[in-house]
N, C-alpha and C positions, 0 to 999 in steps of 0.2 A: 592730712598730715603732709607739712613738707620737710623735704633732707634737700641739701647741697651738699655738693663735691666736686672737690678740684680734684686730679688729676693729670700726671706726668709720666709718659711713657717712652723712653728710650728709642730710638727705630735705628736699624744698621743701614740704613738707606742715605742718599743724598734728602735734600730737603724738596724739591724738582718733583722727586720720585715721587714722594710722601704725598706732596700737596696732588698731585696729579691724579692719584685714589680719592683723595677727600675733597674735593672741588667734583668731583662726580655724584652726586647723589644715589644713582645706581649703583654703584661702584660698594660705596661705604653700607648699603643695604644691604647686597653679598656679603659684608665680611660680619652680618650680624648674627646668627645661628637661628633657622628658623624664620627669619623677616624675610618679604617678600615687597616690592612695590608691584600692584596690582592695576594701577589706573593712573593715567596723568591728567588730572583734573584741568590745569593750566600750567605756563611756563614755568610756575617755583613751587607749586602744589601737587603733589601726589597722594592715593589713598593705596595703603597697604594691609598687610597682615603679618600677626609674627603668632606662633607655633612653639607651645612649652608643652614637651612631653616629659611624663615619669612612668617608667615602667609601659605599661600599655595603656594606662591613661593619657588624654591631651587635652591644649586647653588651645582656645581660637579665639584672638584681639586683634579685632577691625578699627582701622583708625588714618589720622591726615598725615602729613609730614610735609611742612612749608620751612622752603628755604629764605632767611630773612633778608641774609644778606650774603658776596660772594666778596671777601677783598682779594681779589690778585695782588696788589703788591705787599700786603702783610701776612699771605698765606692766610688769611681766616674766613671762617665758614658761622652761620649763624642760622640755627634751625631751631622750629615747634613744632613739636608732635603731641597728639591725641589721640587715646586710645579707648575701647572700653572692652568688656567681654559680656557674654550674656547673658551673667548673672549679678549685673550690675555695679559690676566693680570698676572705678575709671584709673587713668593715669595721664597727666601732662607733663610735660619737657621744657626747658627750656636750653639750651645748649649752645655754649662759644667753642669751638675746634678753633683751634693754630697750629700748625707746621714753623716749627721753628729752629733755623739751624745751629748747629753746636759744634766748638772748638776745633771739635775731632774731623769736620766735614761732613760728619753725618748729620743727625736730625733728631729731633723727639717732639710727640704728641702732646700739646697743653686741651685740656677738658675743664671748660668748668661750665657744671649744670645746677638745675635748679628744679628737683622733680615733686609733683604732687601728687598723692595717690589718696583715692576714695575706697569708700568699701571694704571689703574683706581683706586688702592688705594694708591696709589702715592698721590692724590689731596687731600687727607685728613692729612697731614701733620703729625707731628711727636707727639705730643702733644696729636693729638686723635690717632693716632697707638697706643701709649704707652695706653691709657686708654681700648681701643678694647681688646689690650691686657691683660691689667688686668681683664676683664671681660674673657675672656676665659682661663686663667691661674686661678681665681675662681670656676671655674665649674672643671677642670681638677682636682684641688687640692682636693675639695670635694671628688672627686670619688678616688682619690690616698689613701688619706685617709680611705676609705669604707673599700679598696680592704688589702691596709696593715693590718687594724686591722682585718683579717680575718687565717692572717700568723699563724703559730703556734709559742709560745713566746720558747724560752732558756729552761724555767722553766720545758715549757710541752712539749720538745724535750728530755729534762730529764728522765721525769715519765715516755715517750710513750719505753726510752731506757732500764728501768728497769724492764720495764714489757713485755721484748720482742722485742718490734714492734723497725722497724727501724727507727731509729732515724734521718728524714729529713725533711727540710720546707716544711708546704704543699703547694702545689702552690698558687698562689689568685686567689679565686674563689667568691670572692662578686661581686655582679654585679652592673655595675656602675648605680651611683641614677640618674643620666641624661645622656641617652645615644643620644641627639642630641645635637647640639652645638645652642645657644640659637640665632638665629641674632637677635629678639626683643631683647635682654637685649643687644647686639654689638649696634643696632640703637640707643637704646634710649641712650646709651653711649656718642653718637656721638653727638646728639640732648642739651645731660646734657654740654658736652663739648663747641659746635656751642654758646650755651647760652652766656653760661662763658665768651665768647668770647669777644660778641656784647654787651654783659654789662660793659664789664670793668674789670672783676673779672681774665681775667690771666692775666699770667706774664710772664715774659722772661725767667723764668725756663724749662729744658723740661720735 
């Protein structure tokens, strides 16, 4: 089954900042709940793992994350990722990130992806994919968020210039506010969705 989803996310950051987390590949894995990069296979390949717990249950998906492309001058990022777990079930990515600046001088996050999934989460259709998803791209965003406003702005790359020090972003160093990936809020997702369902209330939108 596949779902796409675009994706725009406000940021109270300069755009500098923003991009500085997402031009990090490690960077952007911390702010994932749960994800871990484990091994750097080559310069734009890594193999990791991400971590869905519910209750005392969890669940464990090994898999690649290749960076496709880096543009520096347009802010954009370009990643695939593959996953599976052990009971068979897989999932691919495909994903455009931008950093793009806004009126106001701050910035906001463009997403647009293209995921496929196998197996057991194949049966839950497209309609609750896409909302699972928005519950994990919420908590992601949160933490994207923490870790950008932690950058050092233009201003005070300025000041740190004139008074000596070198003048470079500091890396992000906030730590993310949720570092496991929530299933209770994926389930009850599912649950708010299944409702929607059986009542009448969706639609033939995806």
């Amino acid at each position: 089954m596949e779902v796409s989803l675009t994706k725009q996310y406000p940021l109270a950051v300069q755009a500098d900042q923003a991009w500085a987390v997402l031009r990090d590949l490690k960077a952007v894995a911390s702010c994932m709940p749960g994800a871990e990069l484990t091994e750097q296979v080559d310069e734009r390949s890594y193999k990791g793992t991400v971590k869905v717990k519910v209750g005392p249950a969890s669940a464990l998906f090994g898999g690649l994350v290749e960076v496709l492309e880096v543009d520096e001058v347009n802010k954009r990022m370009s990643l695939r990722g593959k996953g599976a777990d052990k009971g068979g079930s897989s999932a691919s990515m495909d994903l455009v990130a931008t950093i793009e600046a806004t009126p106001d001088g701050k910035s906001q996050l463009l997403g647009d992806a293209k995921v496929i999934v196998n197996g057991k989460f194949a049966q839950f259709g497209g309609r609750m994919m896409v909302q699972v998803s928005d519950v994990i791209l919420a908590q992601f965003v949160e933490n994207f968020r923490a870790s950008a406003a932690n950058v050092s702005t233009d201003s005070e790359l300025a000041a740190a210039s004139l008074d000596g020090a070198v003048a470079t972003p500091a890396a992000p160093t906030a730590p993310a506010r949720q570092t496991e990936l929530n299933g209770l809020a994926i389930l009850w997702s599912l649950i708010k969705g299944w409702f929607k369902g059986l009542l009448g209330g969706g639609s033939n939108k995806p």
